[in-house]
PDBQT receptor file of N, H, CA, C and O in Angstrom, charges set to zero:
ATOM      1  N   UNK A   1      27.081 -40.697-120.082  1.00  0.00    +0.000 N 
ATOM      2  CA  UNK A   1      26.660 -39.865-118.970  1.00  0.00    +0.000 C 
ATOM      3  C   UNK A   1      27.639 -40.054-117.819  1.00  0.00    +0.000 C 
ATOM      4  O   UNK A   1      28.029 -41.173-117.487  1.00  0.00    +0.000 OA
ATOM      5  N   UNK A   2      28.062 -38.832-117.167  1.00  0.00    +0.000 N 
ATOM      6  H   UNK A   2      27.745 -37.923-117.437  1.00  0.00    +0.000 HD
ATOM      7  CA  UNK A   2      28.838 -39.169-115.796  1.00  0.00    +0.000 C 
ATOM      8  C   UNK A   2      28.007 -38.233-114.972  1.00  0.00    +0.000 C 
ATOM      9  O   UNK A   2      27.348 -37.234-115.257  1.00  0.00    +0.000 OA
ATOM     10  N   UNK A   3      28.351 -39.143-113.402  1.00  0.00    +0.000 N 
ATOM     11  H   UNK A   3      28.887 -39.955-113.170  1.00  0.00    +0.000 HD
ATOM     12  CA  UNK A   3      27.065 -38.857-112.563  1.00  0.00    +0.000 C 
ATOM     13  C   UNK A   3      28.093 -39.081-111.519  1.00  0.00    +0.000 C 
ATOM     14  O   UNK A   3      29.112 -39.688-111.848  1.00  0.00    +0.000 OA
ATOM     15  N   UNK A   4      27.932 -38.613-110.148  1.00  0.00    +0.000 N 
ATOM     16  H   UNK A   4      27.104 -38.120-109.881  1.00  0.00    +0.000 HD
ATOM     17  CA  UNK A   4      28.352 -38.384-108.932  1.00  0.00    +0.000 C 
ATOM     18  C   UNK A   4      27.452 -38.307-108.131  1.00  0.00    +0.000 C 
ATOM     19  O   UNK A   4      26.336 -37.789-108.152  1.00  0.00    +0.000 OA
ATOM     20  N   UNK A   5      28.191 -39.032-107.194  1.00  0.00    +0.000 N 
ATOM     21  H   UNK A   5      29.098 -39.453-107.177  1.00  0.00    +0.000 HD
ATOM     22  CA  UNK A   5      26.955 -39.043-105.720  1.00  0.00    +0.000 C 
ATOM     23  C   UNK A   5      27.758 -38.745-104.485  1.00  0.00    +0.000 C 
ATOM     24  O   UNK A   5      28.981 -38.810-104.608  1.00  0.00    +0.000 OA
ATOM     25  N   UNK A   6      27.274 -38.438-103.356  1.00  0.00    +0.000 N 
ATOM     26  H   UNK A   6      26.281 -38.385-103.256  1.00  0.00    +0.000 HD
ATOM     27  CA  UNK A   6      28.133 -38.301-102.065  1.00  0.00    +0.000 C 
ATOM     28  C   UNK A   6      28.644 -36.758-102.030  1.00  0.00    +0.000 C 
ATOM     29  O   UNK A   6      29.600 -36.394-101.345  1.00  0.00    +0.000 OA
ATOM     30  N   UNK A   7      27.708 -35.719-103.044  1.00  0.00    +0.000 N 
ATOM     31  H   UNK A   7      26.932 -36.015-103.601  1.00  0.00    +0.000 HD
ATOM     32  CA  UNK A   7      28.099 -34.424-102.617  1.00  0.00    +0.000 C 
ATOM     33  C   UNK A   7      27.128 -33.842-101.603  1.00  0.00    +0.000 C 
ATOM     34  O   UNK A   7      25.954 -34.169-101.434  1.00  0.00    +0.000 OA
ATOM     35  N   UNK A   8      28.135 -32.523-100.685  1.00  0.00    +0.000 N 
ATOM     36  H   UNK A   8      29.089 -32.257-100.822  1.00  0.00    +0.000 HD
ATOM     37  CA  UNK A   8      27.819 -32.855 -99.658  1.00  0.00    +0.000 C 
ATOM     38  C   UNK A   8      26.429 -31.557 -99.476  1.00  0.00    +0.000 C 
ATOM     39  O   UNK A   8      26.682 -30.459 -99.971  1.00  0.00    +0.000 OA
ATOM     40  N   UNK A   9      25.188 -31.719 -98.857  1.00  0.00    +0.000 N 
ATOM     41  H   UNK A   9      24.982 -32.612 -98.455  1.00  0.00    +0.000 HD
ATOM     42  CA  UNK A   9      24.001 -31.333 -99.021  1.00  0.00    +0.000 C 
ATOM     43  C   UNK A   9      23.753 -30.562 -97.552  1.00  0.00    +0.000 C 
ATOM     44  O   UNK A   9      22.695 -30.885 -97.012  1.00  0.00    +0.000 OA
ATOM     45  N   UNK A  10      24.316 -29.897 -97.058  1.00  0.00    +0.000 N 
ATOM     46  H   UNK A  10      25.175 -29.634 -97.496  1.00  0.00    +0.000 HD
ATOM     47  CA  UNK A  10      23.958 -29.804 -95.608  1.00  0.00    +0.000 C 
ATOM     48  C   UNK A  10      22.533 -28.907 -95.093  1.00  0.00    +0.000 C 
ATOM     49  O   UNK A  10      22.041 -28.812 -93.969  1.00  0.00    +0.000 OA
ATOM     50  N   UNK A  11      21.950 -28.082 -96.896  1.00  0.00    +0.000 N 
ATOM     51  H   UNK A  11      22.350 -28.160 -97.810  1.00  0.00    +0.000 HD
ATOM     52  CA  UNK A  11      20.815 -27.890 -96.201  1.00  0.00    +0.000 C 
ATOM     53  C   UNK A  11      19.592 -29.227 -95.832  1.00  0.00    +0.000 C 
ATOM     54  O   UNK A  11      18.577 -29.218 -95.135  1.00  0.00    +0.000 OA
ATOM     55  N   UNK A  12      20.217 -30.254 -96.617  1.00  0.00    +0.000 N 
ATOM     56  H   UNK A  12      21.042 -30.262 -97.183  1.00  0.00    +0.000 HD
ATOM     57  CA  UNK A  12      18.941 -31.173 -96.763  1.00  0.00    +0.000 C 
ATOM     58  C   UNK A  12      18.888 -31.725 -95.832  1.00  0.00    +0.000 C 
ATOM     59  O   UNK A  12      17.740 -32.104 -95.601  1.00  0.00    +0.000 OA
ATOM     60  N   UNK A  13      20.107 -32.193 -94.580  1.00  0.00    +0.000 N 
ATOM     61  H   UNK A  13      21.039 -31.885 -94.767  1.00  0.00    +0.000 HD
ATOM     62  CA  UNK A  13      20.520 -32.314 -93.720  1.00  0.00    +0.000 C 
ATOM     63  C   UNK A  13      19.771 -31.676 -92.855  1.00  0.00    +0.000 C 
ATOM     64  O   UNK A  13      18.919 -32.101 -92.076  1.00  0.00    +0.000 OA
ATOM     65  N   UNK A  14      20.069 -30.871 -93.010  1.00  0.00    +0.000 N 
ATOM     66  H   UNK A  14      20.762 -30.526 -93.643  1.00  0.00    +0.000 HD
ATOM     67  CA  UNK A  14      19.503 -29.563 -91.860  1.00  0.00    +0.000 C 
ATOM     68  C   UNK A  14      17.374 -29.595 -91.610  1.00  0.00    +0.000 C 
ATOM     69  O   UNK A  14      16.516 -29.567 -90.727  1.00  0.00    +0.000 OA
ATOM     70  N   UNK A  15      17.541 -29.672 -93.150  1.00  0.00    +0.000 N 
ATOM     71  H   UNK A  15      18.238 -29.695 -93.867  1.00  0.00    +0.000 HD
ATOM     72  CA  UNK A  15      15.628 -30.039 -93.439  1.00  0.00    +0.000 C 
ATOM     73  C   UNK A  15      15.200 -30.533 -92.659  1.00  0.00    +0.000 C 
ATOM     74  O   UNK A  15      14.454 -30.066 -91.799  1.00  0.00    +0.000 OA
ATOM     75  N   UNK A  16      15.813 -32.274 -92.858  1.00  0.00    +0.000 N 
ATOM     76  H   UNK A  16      16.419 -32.653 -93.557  1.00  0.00    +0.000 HD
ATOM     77  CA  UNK A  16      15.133 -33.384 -92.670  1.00  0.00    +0.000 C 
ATOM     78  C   UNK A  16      15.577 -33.388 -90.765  1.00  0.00    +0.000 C 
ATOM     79  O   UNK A  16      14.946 -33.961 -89.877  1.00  0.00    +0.000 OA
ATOM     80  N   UNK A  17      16.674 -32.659 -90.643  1.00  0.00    +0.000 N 
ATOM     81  H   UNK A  17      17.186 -32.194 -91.365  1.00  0.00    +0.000 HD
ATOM     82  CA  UNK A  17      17.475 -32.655 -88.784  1.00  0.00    +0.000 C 
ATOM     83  C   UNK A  17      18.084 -34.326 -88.874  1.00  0.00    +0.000 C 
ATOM     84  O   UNK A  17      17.683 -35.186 -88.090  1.00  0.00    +0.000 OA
ATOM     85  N   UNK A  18      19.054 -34.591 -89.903  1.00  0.00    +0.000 N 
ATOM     86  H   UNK A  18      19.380 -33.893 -90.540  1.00  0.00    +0.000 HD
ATOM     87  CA  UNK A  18      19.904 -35.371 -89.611  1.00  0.00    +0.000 C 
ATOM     88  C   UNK A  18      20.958 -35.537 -90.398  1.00  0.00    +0.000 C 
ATOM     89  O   UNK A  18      20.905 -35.428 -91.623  1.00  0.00    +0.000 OA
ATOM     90  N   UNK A  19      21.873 -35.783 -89.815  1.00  0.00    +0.000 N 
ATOM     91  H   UNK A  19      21.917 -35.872 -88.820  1.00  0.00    +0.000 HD
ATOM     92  CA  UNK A  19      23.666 -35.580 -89.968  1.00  0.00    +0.000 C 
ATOM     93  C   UNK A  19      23.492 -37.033 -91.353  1.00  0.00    +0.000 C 
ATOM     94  O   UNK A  19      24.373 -37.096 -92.210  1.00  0.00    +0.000 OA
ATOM     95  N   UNK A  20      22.669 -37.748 -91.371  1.00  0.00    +0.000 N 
ATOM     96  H   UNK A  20      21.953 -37.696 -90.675  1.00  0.00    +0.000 HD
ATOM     97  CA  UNK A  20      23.146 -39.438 -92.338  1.00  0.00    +0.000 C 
ATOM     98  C   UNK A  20      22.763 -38.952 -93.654  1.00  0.00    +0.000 C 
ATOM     99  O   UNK A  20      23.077 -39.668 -94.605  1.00  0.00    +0.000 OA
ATOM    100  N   UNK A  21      21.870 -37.391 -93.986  1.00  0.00    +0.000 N 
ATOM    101  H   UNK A  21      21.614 -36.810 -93.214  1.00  0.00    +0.000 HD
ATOM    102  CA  UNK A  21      21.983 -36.798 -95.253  1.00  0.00    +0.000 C 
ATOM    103  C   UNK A  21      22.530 -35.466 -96.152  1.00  0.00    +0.000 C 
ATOM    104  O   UNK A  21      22.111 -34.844 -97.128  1.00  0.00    +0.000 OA
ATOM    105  N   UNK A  22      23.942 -35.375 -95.078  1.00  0.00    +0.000 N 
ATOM    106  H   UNK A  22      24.282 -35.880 -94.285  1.00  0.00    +0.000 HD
ATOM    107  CA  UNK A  22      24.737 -34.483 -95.290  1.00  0.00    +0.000 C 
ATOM    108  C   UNK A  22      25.361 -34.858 -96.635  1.00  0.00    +0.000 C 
ATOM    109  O   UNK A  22      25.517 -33.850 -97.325  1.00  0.00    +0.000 OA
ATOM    110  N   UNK A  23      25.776 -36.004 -97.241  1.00  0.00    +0.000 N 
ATOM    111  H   UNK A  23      25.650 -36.823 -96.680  1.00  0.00    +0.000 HD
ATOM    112  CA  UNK A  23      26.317 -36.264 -98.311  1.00  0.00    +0.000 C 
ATOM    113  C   UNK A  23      24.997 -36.806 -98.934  1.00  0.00    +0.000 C 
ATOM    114  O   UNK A  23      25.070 -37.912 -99.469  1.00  0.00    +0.000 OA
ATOM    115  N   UNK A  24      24.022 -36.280 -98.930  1.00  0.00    +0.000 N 
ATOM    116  H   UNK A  24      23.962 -35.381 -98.496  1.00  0.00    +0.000 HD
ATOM    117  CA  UNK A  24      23.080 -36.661-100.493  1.00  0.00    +0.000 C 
ATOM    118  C   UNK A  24      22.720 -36.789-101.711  1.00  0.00    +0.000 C 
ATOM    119  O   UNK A  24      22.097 -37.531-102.470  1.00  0.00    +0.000 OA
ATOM    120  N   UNK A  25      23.703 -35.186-101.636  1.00  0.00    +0.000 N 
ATOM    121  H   UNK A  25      24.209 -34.583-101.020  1.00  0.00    +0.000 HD
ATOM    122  CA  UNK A  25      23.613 -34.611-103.011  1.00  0.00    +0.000 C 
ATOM    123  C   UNK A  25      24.655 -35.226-104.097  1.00  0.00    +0.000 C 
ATOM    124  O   UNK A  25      25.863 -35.374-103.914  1.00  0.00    +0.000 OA
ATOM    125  N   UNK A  26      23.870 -35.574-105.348  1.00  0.00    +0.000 N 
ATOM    126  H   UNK A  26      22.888 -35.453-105.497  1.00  0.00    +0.000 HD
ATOM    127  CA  UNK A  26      24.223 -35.630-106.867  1.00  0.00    +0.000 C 
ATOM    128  C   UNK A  26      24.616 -34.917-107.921  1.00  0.00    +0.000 C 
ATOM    129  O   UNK A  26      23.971 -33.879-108.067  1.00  0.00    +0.000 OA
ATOM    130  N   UNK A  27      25.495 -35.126-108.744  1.00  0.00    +0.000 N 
ATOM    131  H   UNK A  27      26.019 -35.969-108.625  1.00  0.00    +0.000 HD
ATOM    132  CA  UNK A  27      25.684 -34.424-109.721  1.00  0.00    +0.000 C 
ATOM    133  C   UNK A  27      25.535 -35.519-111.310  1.00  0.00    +0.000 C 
ATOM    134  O   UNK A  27      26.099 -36.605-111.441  1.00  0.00    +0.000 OA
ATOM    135  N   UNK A  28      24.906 -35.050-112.042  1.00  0.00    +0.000 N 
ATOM    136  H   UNK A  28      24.448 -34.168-111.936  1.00  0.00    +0.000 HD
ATOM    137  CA  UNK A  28      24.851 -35.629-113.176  1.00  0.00    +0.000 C 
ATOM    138  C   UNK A  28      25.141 -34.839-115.035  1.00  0.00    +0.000 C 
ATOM    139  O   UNK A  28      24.582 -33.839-115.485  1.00  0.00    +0.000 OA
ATOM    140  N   UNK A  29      25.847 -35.446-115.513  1.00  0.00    +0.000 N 
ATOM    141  H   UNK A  29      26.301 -36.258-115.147  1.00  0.00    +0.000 HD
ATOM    142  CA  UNK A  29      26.297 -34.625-116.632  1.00  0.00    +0.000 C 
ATOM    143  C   UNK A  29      25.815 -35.461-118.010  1.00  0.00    +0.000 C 
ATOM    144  O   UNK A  29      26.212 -36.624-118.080  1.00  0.00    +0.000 OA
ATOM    145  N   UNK A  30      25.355 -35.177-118.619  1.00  0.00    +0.000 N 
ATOM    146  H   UNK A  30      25.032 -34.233-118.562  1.00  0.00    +0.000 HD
ATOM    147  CA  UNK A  30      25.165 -35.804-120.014  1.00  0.00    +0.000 C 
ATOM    148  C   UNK A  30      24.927 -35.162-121.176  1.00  0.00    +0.000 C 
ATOM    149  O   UNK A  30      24.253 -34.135-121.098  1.00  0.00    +0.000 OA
ATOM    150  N   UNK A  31      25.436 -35.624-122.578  1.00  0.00    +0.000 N 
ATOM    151  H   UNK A  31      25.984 -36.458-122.641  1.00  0.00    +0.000 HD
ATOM    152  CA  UNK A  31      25.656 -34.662-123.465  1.00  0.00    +0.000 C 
ATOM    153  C   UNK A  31      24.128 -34.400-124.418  1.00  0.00    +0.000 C 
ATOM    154  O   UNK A  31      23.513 -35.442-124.643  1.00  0.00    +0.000 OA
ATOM    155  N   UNK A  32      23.596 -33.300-124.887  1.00  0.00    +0.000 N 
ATOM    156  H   UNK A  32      24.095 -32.453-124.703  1.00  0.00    +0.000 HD
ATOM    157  CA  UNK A  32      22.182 -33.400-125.969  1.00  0.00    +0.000 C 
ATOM    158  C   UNK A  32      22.654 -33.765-126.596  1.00  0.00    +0.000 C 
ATOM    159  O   UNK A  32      21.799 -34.516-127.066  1.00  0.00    +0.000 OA
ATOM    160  N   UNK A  33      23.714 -33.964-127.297  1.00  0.00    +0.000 N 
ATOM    161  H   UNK A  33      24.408 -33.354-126.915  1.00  0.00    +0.000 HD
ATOM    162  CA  UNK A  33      23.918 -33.903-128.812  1.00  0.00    +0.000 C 
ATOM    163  C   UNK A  33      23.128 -34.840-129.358  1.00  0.00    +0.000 C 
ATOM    164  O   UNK A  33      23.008 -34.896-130.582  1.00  0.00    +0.000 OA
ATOM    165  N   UNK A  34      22.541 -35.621-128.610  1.00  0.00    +0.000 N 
ATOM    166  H   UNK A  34      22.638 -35.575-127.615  1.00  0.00    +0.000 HD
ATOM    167  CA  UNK A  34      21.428 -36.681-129.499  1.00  0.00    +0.000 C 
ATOM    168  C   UNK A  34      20.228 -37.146-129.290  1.00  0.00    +0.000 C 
ATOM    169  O   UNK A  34      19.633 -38.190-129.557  1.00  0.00    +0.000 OA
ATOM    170  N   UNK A  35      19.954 -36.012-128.678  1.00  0.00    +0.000 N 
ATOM    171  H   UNK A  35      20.437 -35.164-128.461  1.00  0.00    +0.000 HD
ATOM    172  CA  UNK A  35      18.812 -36.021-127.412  1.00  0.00    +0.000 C 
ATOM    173  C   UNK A  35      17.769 -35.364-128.798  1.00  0.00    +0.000 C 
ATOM    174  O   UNK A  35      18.455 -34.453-129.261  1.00  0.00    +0.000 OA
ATOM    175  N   UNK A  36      16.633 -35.437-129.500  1.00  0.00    +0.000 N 
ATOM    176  H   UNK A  36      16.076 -36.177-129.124  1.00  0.00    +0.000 HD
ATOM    177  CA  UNK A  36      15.814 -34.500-130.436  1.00  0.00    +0.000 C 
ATOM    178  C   UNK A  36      15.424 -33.212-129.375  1.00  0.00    +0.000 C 
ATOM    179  O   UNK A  36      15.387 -33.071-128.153  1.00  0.00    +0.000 OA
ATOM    180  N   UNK A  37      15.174 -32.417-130.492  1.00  0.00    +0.000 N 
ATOM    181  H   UNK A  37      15.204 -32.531-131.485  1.00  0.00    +0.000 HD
ATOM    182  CA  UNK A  37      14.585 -31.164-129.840  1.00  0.00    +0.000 C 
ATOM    183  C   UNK A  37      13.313 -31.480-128.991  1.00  0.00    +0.000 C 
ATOM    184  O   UNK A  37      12.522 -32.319-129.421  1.00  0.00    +0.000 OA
ATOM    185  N   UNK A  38      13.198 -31.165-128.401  1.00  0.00    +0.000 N 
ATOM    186  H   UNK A  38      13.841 -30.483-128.052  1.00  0.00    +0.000 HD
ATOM    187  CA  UNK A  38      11.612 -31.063-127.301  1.00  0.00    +0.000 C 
ATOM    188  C   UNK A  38      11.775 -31.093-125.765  1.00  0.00    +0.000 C 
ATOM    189  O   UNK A  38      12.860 -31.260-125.209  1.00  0.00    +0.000 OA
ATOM    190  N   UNK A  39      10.539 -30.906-125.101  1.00  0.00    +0.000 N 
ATOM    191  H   UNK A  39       9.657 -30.771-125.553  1.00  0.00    +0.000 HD
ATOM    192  CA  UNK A  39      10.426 -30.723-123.640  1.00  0.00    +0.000 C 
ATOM    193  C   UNK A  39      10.717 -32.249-123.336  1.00  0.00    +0.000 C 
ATOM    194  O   UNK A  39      10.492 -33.146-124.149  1.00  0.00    +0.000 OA
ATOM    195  N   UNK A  40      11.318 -32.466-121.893  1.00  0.00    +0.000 N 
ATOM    196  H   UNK A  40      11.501 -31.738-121.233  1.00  0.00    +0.000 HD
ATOM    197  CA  UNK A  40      11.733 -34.109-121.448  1.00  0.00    +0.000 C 
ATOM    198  C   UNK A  40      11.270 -33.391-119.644  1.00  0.00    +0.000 C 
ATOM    199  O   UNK A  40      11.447 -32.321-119.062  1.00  0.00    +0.000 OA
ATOM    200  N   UNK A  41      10.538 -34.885-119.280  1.00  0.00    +0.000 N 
ATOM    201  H   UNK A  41      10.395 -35.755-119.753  1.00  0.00    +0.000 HD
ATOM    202  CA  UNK A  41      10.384 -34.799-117.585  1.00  0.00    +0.000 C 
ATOM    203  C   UNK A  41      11.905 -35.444-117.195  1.00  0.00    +0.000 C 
ATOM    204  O   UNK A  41      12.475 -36.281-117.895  1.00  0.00    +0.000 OA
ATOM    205  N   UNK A  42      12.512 -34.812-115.776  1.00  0.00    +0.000 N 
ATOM    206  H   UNK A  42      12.049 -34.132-115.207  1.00  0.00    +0.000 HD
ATOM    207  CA  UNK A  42      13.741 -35.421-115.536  1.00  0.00    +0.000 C 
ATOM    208  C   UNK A  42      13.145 -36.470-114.253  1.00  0.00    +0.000 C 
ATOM    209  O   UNK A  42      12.319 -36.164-113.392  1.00  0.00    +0.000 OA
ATOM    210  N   UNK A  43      13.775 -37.652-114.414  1.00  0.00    +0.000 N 
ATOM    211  H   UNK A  43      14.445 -37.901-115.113  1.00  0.00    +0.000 HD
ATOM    212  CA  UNK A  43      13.411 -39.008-113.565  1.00  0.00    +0.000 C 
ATOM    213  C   UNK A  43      14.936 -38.996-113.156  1.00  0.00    +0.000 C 
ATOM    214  O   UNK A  43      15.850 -38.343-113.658  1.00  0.00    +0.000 OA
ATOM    215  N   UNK A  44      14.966 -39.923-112.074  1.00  0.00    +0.000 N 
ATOM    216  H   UNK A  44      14.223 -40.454-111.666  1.00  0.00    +0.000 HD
ATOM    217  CA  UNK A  44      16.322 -40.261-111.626  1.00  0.00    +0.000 C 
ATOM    218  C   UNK A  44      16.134 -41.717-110.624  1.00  0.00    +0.000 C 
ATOM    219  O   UNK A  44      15.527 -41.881-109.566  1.00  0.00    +0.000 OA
ATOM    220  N   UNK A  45      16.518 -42.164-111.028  1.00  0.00    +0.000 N 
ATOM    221  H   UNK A  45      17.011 -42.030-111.887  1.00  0.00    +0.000 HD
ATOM    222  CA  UNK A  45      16.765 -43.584-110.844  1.00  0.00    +0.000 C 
ATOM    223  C   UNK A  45      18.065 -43.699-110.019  1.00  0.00    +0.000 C 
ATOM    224  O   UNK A  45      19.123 -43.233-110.444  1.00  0.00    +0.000 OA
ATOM    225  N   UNK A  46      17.969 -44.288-108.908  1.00  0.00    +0.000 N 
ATOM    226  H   UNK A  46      17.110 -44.666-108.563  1.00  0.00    +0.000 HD
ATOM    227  CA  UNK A  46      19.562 -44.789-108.141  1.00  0.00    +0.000 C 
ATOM    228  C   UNK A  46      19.445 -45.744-107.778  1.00  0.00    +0.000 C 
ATOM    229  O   UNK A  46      18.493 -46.109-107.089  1.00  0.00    +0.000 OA
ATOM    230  N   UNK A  47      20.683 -46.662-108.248  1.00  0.00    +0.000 N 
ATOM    231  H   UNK A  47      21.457 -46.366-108.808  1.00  0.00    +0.000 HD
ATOM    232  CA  UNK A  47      20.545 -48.328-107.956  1.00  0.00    +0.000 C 
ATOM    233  C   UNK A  47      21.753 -48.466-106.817  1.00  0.00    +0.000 C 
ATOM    234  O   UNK A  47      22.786 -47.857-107.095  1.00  0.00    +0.000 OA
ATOM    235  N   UNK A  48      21.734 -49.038-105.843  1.00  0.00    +0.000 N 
ATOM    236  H   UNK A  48      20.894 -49.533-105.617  1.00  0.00    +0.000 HD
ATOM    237  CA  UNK A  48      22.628 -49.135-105.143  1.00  0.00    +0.000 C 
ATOM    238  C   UNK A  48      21.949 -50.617-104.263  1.00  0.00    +0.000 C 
ATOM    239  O   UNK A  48      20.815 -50.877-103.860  1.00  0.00    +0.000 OA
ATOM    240  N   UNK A  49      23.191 -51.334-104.222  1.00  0.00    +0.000 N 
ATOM    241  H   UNK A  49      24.112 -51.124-104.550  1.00  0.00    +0.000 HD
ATOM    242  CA  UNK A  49      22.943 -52.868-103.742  1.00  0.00    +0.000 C 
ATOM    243  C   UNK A  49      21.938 -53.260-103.981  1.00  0.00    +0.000 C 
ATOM    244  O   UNK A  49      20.959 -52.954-103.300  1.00  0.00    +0.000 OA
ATOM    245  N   UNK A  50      21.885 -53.892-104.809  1.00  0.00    +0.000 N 
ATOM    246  H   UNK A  50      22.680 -54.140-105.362  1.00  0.00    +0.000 HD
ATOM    247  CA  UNK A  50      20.814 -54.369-105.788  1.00  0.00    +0.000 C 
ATOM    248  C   UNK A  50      19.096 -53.853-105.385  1.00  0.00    +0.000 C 
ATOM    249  O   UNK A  50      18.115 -54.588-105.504  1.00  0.00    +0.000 OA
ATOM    250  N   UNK A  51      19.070 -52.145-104.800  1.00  0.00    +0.000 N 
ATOM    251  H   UNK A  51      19.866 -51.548-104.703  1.00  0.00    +0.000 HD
ATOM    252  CA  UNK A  51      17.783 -51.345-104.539  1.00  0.00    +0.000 C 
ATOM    253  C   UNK A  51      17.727 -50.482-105.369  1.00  0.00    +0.000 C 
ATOM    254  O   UNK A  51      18.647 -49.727-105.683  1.00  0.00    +0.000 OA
ATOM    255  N   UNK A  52      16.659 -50.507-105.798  1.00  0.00    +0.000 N 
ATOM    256  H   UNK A  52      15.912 -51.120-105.543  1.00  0.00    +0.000 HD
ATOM    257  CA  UNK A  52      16.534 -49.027-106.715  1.00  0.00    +0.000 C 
ATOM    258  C   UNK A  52      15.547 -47.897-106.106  1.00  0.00    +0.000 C 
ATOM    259  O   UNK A  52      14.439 -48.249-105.701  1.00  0.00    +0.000 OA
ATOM    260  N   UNK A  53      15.875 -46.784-106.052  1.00  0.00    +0.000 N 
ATOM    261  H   UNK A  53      16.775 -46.499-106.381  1.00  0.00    +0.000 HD
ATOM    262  CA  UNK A  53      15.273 -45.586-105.333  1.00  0.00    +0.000 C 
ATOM    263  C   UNK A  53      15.151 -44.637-106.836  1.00  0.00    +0.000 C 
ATOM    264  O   UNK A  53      15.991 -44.302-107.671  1.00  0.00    +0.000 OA
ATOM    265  N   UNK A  54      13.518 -44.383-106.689  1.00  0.00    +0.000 N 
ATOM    266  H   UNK A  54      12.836 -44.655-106.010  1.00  0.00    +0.000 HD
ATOM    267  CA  UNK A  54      13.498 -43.643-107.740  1.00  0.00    +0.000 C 
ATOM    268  C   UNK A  54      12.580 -42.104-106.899  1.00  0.00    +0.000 C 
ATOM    269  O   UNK A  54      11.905 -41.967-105.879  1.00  0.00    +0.000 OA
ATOM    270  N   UNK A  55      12.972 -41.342-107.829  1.00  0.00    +0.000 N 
ATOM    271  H   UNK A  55      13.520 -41.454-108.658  1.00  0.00    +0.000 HD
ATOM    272  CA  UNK A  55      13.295 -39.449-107.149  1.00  0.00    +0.000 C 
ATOM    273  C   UNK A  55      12.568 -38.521-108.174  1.00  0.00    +0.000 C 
ATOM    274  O   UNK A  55      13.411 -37.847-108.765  1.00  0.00    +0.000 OA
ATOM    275  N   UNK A  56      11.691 -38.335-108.460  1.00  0.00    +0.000 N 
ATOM    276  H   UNK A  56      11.006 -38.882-107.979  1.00  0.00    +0.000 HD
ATOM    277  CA  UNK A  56      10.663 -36.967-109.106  1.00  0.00    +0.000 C 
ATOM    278  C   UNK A  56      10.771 -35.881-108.886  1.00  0.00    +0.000 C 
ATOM    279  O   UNK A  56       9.726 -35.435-108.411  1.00  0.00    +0.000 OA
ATOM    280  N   UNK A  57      11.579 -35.120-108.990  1.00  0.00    +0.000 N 
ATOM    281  H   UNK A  57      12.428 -35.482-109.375  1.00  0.00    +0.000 HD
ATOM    282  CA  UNK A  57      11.538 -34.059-108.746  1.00  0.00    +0.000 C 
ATOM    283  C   UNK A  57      10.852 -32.801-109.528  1.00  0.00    +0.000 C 
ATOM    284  O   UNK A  57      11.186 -31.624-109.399  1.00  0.00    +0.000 OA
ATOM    285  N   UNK A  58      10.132 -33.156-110.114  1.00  0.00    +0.000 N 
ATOM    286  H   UNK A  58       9.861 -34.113-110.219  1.00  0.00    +0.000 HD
ATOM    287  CA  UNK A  58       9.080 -32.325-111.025  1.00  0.00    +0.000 C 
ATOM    288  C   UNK A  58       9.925 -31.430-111.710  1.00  0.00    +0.000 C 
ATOM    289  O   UNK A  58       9.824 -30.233-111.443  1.00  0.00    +0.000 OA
ATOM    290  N   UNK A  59      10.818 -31.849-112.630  1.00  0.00    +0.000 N 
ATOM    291  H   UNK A  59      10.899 -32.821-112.847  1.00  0.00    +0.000 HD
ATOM    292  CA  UNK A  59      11.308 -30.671-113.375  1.00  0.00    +0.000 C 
ATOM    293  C   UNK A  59      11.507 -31.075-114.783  1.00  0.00    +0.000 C 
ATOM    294  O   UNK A  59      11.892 -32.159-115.223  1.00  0.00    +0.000 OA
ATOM    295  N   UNK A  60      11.172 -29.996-115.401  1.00  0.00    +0.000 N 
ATOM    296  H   UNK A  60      10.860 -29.116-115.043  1.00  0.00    +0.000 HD
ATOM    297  CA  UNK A  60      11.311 -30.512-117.128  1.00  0.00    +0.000 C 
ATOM    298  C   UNK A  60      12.764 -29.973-117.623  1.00  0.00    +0.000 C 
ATOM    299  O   UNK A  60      13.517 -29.329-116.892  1.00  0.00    +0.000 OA
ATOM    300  N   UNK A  61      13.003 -30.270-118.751  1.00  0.00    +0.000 N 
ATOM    301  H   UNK A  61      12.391 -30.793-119.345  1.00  0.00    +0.000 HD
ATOM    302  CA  UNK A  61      14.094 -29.546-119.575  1.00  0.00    +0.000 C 
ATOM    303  C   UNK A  61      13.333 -29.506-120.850  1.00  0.00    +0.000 C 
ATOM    304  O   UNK A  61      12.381 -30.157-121.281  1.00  0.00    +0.000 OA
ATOM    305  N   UNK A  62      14.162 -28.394-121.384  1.00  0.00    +0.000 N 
ATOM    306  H   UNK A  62      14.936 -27.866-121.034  1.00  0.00    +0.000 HD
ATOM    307  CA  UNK A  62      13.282 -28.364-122.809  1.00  0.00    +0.000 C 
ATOM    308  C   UNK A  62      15.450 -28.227-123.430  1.00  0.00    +0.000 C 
ATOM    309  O   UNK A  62      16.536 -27.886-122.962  1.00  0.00    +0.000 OA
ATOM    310  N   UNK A  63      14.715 -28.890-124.980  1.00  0.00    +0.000 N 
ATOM    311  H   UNK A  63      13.833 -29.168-125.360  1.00  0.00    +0.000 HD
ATOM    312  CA  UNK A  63      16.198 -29.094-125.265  1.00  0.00    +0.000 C 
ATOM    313  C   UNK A  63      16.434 -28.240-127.135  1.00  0.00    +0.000 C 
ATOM    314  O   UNK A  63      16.344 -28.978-128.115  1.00  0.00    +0.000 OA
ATOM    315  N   UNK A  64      16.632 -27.170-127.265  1.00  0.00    +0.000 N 
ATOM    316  H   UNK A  64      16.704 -26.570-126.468  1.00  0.00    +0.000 HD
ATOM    317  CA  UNK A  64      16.338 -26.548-128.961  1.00  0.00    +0.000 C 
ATOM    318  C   UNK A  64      17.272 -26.715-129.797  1.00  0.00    +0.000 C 
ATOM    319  O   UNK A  64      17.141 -26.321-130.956  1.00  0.00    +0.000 OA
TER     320      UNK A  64
């Protein structure tokens, strides 16, 4: 999996009315090829200095 962080989000910024979550946004890439067919909830987990922040964003994937 390759994943990126520090892209830059300026509506979320704008949401929340502060400039410290202009770079929020993520990008994450990973391959199915071995993933079985079926619906999956997406979780996201971010570990940074030894904290982990975990993020729900209520969305499924379905994978055929």
């Amino acid at each position: 999996m390759e994943s990126n962080t520090g892209i830059e989000r300026s509506d979320v910024a704008q949401a929340y009315k502060t400039s410290d979550l202009m770079n929020a946004g993520y990008k994450a890439e990973l391959s199915a090829l071995s993933i079985p067919t079926g619906s999956y909830s997406v979780f996201l987990i971010h570990e940074e200095k030894g904290a982990k922040f975990a993020c729900d964003p209520k969305l499924s994937v379905t994978v055929k």
